[in-house]
C-alpha positions as CSV (number, residue, x, y, z in Angstrom):
1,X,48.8,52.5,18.1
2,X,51.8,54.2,18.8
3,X,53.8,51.7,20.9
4,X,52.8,49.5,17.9
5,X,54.6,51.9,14.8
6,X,57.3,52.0,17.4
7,X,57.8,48.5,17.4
8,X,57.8,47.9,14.2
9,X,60.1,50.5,13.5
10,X,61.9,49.2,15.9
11,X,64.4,46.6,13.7
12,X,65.1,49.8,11.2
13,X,66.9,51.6,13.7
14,X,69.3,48.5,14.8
15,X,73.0,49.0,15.0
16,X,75.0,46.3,13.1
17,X,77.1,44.2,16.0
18,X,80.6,45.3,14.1
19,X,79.9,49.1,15.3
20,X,79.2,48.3,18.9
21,X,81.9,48.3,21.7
22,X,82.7,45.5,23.6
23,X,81.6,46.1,27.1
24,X,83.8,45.7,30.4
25,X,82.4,45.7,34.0
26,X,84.1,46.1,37.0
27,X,84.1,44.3,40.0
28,X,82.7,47.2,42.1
29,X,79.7,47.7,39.2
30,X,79.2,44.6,38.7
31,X,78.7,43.4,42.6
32,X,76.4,46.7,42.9
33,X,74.0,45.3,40.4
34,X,74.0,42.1,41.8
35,X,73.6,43.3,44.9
36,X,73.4,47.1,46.3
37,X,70.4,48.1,43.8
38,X,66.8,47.6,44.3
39,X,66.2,44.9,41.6
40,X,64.1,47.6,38.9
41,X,67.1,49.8,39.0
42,X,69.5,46.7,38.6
43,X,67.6,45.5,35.7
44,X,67.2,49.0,34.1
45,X,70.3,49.7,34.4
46,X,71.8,46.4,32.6
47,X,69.4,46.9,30.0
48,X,70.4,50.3,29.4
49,X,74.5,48.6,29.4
50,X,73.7,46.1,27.0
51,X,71.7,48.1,24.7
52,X,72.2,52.0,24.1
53,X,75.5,52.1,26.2
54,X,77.3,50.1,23.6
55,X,75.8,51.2,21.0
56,X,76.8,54.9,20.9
57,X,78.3,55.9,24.2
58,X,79.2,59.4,23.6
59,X,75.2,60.1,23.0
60,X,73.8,58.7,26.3
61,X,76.4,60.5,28.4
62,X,78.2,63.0,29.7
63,X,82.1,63.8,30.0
64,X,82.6,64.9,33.2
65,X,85.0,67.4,34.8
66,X,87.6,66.7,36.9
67,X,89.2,65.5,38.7
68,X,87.4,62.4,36.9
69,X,87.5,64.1,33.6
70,X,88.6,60.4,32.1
71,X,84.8,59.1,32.8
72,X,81.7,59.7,31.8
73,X,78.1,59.7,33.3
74,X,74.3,58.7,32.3
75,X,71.5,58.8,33.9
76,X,68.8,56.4,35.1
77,X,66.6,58.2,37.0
78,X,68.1,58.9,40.3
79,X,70.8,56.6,39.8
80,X,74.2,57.2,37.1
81,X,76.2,54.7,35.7
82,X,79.7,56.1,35.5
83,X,82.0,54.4,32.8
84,X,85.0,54.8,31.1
85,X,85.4,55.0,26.7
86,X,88.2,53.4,25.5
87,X,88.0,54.7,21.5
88,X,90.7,52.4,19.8
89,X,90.1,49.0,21.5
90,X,86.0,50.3,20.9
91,X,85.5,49.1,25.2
92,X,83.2,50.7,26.9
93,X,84.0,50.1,31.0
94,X,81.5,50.5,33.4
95,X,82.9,51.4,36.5
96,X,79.8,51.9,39.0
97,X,76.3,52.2,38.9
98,X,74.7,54.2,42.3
99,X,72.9,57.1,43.0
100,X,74.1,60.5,42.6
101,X,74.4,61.5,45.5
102,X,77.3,58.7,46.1
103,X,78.4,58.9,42.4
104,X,80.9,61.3,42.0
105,X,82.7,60.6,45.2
106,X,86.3,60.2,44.6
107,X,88.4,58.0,47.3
């Protein structure tokens, strides 16, 4: 009954396609959902990009300090996608998606 009222709520809530950001992914995110992820975390993460990411970006995440004070962080479980919010050209970059304990690292 519930999942039900949620779905048909579900079409009230929707963002018009004029407020979203335009979405960016790096090489380095994009070849580690392709390929360094277990395939449920790949796929919940690019769901989680292509919906509530773009949608409102400040909400899902994080700032974080710094020295990477210019990116911010959500989280998926154990994993984070770390991406970057460009406000006037309204881009959201992703720049990785692993697990925390490699996520912060800085080169």
């Amino acid at each position: 009954m519930l999942i039900r009222s949620r779905l048909q709520c579900a079409h009230v809530n929707k963002v018009p396609q004029s407020s979203r950001y335009e979405l960016a992914i790096t090489a380095t995110a994009r070849r580690q959902l392709a390929e360094s992820l277990p395939t449920s975390i790949a796929f919940a993460a690019y769901e989680f990009i292509t919906g509530p990411l773009l949608v409102n970006p400040q909400r899902v995440g994080k700032q974080l300090m710094a020295p990477l004070d210019d990116r911010h962080s959500a989280r998926r479980g154990t994993y984070r996608v770390i991406y970057r919010i460009d406000e006037q050209q309204m881009t959201v970059t992703v720049l990785a998606v692993s697990a925390r304990s490699d996520a912060y690292r800085t080169p």
